[in-house]
Biopython code that builds the backbone (N, CA, C, O; Angstrom):
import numpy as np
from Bio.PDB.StructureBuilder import StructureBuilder

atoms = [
    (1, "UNK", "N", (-19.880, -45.054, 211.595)),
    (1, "UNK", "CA", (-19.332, -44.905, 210.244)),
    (1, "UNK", "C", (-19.384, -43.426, 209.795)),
    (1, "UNK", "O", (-18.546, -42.955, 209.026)),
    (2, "UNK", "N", (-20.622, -42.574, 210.423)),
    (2, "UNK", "CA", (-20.506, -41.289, 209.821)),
    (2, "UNK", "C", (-19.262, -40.762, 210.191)),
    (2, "UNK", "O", (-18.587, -40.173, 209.346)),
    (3, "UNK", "N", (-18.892, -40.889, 211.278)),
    (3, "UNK", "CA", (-17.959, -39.917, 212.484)),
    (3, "UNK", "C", (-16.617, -40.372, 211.567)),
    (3, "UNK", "O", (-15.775, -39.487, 211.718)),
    (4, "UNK", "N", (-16.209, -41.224, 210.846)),
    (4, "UNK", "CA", (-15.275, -41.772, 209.928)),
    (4, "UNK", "C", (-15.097, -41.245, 208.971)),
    (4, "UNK", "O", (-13.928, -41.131, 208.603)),
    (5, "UNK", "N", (-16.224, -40.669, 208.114)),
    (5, "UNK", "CA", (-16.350, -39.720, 207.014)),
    (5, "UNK", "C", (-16.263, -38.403, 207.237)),
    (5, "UNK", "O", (-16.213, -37.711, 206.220)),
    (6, "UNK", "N", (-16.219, -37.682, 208.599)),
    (6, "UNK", "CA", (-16.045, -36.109, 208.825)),
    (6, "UNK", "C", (-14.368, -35.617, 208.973)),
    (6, "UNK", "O", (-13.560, -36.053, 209.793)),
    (7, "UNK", "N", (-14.282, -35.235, 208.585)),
    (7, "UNK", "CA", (-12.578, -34.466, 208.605)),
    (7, "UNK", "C", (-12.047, -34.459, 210.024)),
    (7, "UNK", "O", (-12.910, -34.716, 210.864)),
    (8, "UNK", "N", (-11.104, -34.279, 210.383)),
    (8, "UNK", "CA", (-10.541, -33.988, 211.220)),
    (8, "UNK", "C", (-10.952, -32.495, 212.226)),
    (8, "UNK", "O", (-11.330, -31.692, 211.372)),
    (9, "UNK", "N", (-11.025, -31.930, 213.344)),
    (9, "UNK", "CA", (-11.378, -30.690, 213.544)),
    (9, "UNK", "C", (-10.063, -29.966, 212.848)),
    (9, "UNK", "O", (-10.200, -28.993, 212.107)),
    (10, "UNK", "N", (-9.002, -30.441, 213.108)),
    (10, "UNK", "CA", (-7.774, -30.064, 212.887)),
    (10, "UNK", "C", (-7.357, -29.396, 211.472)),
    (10, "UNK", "O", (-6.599, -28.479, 211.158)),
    (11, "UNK", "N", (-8.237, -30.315, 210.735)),
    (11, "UNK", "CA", (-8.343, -29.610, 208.713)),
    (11, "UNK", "C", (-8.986, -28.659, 209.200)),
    (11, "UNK", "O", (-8.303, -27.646, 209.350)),
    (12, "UNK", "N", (-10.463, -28.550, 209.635)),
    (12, "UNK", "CA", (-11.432, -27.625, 209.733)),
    (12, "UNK", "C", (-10.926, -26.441, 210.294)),
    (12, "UNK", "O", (-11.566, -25.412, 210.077)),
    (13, "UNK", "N", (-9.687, -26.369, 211.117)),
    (13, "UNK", "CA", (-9.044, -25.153, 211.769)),
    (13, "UNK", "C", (-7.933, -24.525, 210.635)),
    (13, "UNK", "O", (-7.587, -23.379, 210.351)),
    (14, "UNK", "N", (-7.668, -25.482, 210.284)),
    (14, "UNK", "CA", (-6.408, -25.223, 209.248)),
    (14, "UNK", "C", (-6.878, -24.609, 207.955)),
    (14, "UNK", "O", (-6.066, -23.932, 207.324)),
    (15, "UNK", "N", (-8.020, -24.761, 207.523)),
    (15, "UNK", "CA", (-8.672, -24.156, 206.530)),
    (15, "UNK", "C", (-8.597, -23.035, 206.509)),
    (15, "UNK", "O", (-8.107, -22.328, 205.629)),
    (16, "UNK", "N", (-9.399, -22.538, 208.132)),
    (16, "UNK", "CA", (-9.926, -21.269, 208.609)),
    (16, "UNK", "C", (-8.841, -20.523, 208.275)),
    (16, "UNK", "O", (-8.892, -19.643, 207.415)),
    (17, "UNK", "N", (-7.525, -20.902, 209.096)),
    (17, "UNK", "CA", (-6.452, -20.439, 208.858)),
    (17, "UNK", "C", (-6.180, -20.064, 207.817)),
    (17, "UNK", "O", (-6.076, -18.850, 207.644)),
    (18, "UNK", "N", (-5.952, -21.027, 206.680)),
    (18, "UNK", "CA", (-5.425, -20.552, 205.222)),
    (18, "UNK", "C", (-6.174, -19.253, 204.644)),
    (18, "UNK", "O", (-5.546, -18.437, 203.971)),
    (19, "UNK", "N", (-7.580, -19.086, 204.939)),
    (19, "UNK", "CA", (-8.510, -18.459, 204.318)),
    (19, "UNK", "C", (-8.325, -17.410, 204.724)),
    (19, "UNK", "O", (-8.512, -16.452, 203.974)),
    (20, "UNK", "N", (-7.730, -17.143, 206.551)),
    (20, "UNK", "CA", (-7.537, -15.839, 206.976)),
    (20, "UNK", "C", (-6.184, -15.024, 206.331)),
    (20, "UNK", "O", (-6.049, -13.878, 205.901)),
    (21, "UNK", "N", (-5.041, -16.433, 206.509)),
    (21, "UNK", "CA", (-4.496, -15.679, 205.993)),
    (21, "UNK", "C", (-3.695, -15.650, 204.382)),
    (21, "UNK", "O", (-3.052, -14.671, 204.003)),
    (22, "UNK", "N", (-3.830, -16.587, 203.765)),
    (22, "UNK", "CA", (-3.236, -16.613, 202.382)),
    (22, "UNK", "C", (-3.947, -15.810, 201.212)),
    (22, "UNK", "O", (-3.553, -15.543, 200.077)),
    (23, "UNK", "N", (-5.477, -15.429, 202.070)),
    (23, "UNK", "CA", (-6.060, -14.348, 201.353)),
    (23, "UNK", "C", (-5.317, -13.235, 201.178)),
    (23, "UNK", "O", (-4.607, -13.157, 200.176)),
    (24, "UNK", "N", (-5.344, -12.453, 201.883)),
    (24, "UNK", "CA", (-4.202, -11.172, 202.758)),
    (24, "UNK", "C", (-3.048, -11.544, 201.332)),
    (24, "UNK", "O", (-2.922, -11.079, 200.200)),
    (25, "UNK", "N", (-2.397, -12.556, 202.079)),
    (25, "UNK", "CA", (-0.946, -12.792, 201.487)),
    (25, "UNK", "C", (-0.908, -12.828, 200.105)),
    (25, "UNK", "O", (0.014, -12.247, 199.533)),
    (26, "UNK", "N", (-1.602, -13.308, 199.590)),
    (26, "UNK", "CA", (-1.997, -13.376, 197.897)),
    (26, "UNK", "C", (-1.967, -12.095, 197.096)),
    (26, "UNK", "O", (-1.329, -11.733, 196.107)),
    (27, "UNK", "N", (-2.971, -11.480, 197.948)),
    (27, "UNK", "CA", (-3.488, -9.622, 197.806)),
    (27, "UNK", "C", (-1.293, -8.902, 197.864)),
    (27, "UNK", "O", (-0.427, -8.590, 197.047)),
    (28, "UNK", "N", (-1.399, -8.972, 198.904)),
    (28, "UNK", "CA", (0.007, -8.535, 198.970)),
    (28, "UNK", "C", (0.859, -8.404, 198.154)),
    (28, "UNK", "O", (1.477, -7.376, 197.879)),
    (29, "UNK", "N", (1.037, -10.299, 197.331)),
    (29, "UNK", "CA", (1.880, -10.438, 196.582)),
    (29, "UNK", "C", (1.830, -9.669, 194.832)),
    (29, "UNK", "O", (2.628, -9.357, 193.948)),
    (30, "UNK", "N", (0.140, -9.641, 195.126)),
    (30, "UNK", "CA", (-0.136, -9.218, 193.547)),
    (30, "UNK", "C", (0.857, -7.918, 193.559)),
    (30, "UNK", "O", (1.851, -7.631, 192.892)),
    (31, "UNK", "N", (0.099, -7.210, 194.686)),
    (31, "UNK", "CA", (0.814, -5.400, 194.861)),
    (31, "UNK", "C", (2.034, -5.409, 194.795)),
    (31, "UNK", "O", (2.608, -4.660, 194.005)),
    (32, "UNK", "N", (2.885, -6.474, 195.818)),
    (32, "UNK", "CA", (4.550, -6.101, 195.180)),
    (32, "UNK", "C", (5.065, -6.343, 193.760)),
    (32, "UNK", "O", (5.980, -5.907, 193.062)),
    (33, "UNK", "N", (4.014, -7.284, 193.633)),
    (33, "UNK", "CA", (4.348, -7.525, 192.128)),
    (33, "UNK", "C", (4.421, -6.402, 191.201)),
    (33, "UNK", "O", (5.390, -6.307, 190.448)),
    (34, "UNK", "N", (3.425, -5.493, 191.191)),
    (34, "UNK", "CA", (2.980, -4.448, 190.853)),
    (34, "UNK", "C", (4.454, -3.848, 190.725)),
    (34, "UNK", "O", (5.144, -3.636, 189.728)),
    (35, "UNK", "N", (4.746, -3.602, 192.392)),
    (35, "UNK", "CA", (5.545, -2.247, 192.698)),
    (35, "UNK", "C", (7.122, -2.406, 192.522)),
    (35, "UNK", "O", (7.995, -1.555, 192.692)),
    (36, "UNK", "N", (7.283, -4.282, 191.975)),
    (36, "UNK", "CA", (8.598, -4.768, 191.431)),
    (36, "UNK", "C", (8.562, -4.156, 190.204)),
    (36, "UNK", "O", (9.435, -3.329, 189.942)),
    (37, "UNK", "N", (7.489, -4.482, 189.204)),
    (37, "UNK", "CA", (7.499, -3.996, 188.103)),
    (37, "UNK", "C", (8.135, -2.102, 187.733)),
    (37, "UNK", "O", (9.084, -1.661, 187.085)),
    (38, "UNK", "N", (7.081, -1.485, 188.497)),
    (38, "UNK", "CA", (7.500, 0.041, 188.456)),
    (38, "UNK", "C", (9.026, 0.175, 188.919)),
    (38, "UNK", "O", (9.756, 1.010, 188.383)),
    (39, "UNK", "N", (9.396, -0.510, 189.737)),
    (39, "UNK", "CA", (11.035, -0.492, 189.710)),
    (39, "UNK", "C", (11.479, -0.811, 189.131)),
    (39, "UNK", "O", (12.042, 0.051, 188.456)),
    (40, "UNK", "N", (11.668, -1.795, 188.844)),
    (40, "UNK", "CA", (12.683, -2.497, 187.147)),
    (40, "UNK", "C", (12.329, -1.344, 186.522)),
    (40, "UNK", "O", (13.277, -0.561, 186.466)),
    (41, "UNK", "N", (11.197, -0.889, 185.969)),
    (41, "UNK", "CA", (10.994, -0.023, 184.724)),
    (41, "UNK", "C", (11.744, 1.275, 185.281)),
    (41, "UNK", "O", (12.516, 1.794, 184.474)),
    (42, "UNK", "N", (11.658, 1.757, 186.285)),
    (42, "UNK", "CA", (12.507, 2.811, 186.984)),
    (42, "UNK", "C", (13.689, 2.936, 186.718)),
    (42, "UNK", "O", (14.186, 3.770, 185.961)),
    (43, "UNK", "N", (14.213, 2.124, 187.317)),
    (43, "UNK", "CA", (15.745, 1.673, 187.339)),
    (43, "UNK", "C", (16.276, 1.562, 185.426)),
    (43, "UNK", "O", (17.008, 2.385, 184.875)),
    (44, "UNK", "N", (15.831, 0.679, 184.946)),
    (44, "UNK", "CA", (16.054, 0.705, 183.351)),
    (44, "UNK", "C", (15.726, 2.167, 182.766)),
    (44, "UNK", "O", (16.415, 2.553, 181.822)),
    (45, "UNK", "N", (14.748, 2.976, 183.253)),
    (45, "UNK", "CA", (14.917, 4.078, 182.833)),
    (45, "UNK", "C", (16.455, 4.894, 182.936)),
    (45, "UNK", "O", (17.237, 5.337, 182.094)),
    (46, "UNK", "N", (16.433, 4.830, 184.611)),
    (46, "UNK", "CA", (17.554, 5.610, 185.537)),
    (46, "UNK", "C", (19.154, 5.400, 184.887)),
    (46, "UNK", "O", (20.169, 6.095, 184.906)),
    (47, "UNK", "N", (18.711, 3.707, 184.155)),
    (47, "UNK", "CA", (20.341, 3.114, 183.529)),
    (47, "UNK", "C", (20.416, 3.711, 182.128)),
    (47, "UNK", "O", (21.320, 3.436, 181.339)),
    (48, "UNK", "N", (19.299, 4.636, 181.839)),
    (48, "UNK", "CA", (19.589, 4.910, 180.382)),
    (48, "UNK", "C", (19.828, 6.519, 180.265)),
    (48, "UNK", "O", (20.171, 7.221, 179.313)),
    (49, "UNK", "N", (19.449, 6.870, 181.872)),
    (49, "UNK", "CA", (20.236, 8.169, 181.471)),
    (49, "UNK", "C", (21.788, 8.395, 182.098)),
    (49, "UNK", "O", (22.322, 9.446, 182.452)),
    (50, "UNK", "N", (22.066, 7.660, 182.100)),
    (50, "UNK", "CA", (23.113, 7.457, 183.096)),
    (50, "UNK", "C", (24.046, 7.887, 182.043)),
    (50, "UNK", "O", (25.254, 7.941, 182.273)),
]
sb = StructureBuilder()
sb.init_structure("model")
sb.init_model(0)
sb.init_chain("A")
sb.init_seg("    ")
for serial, (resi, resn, name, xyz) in enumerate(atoms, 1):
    if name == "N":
        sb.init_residue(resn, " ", resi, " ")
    sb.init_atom(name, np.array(xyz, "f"), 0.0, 1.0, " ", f" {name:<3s}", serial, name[0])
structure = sb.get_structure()
């Protein structure tokens, strides 16, 4: 019955996975986010001296 209640190894790998990489990817997304922002504001500048 215990061996019924333990996860799969297969979650336990898939975890690892997520953790290696959606960390990373998360981090990433904040920064483009970032560096979308400074463009729009760029560009709306760039359209107003136009």
């Amino acid at each position: 019955m215990a061996k019924e209640m333990q996860f799969p190894e297969g979650f336990y790998w898939g975890e690892k996975a997520w953790h290696a990489f959606a960390r990373p990817c998360l981090m990433f997304l904040e920064v483009m986010n970032k560096n979308v922002d400074k463009v729009y504001r760029t560009c709306k500048v760039l359209q107003q001296r136009v």
